[in-house]
C-alpha positions, -999 to 999 in steps of 0.1 A, spaced: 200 159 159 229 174 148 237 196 111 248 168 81 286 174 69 277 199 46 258 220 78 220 206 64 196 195 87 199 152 81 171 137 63 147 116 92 131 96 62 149 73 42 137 49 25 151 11 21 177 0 -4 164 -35 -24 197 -48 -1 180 -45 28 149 -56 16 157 -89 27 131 -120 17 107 -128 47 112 -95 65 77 -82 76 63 -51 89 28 -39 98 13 0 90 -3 20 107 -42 17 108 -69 41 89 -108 37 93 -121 45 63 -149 74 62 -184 79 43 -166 109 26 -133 93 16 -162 68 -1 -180 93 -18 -147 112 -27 -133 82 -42 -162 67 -61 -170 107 -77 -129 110 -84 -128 80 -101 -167 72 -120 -174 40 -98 -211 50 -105 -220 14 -97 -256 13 -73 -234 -13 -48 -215 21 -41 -242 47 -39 -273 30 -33 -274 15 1 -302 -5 0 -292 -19 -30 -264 -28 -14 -284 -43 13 -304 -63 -16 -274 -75 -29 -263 -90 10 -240 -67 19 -246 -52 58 -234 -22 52 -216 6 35 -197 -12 8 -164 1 -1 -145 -8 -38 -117 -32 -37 -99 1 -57 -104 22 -29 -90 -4 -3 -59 -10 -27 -51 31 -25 -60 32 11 -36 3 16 -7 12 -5 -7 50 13 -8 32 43 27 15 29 41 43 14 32 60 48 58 38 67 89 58 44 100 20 38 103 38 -4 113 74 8 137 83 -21 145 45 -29 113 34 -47 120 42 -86 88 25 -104 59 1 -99 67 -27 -119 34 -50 -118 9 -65 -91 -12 -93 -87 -50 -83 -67 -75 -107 -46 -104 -89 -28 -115 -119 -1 -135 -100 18 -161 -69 16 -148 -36 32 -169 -14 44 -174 23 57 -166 25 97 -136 -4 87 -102 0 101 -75 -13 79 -42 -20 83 -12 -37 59 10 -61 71 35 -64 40 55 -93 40 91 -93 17 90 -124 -12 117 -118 -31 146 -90 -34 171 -94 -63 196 -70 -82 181 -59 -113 198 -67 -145 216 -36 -144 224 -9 -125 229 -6 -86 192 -14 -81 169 -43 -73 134 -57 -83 117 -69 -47 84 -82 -49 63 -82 -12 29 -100 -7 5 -68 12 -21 -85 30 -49 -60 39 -70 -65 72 -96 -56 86 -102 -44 129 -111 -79 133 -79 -97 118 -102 -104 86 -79 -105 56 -99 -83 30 -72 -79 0 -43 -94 -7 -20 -76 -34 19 -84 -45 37 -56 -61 66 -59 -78 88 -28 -74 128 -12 -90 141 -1 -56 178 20 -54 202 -1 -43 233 12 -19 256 24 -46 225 41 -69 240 68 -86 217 91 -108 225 95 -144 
């Protein structure tokens, strides 16, 4: 690639503008199995002391067949996963709210993926920006759908100027 105007090297990730955001565009991320240490990582990090995270028999008491994994942790799996894609490179300005539904358990050796759907994209009430909201649907290596979430971001719009 060739120097910017100004001689820089261009920029390779940019994110969207809530313009091009467009309602009932989709894309699909890149997968991630999850590990036994990004488990244990997660669940120290963050206090889930809970027995159906440590304990695998209890987990195995409880029905579960095998490792299971916290609907928190397959949230931040899948919105790194997202984020991941550079879809918010430099455009993303705050997470607004989100709406979460575990369906299904997750479990260590699982390969997820996000397939993240576009709901809504409107200009914000002021400002060159936009609020879109996107359904994420989280699946599984079989196609299961294991979490759904809807976040509802401020995204730059073309003519964002800082101020």
């Amino acid at each position: 690639m060739s120097p910017s105007a100004n001689g820089e090297a261009p920029l390779l990730a940019r994110g969207q503008t809530w313009e091009e955001m467009v309602a009932g565009t989709r894309f699909r991320t890149a997968a991630r199995t999850v590990s036994e240490a990004d488990l244990v990582n997660f669940v120290c990090l963050g206090g889930f002391t809970e027995p159906l995270f440590l304990d695998a028999s209890h987990a195995s008491e409880a029905g579960y067949t095998g490792r299971l994994i916290p609907g928190g942790l397959v949230y931040v799996i899948a919105e790194g996963l997202v984020l991941q894609t550079n879809v918010l490179h430099g455009t993303g300005l705050a997470f607004m709210h989100m709406d979460l539904d575990v369906l299904k358990p997750a479990y260590v050796g699982d390969t997820l993926h996000v397939v993240v759907e576009i709901t809504e994209s409107r200009q914000a009430s002021r400002g060159a920006r936009g609020v879109v909201t996107s359904r994420n649907t989280v699946l599984n290596q079989n196609g299961a759908e294991v979490l759904v979430y809807t976040p509802v971001r401020l995204i730059r719009g073309k003519d964002y100027q800082q101020a």
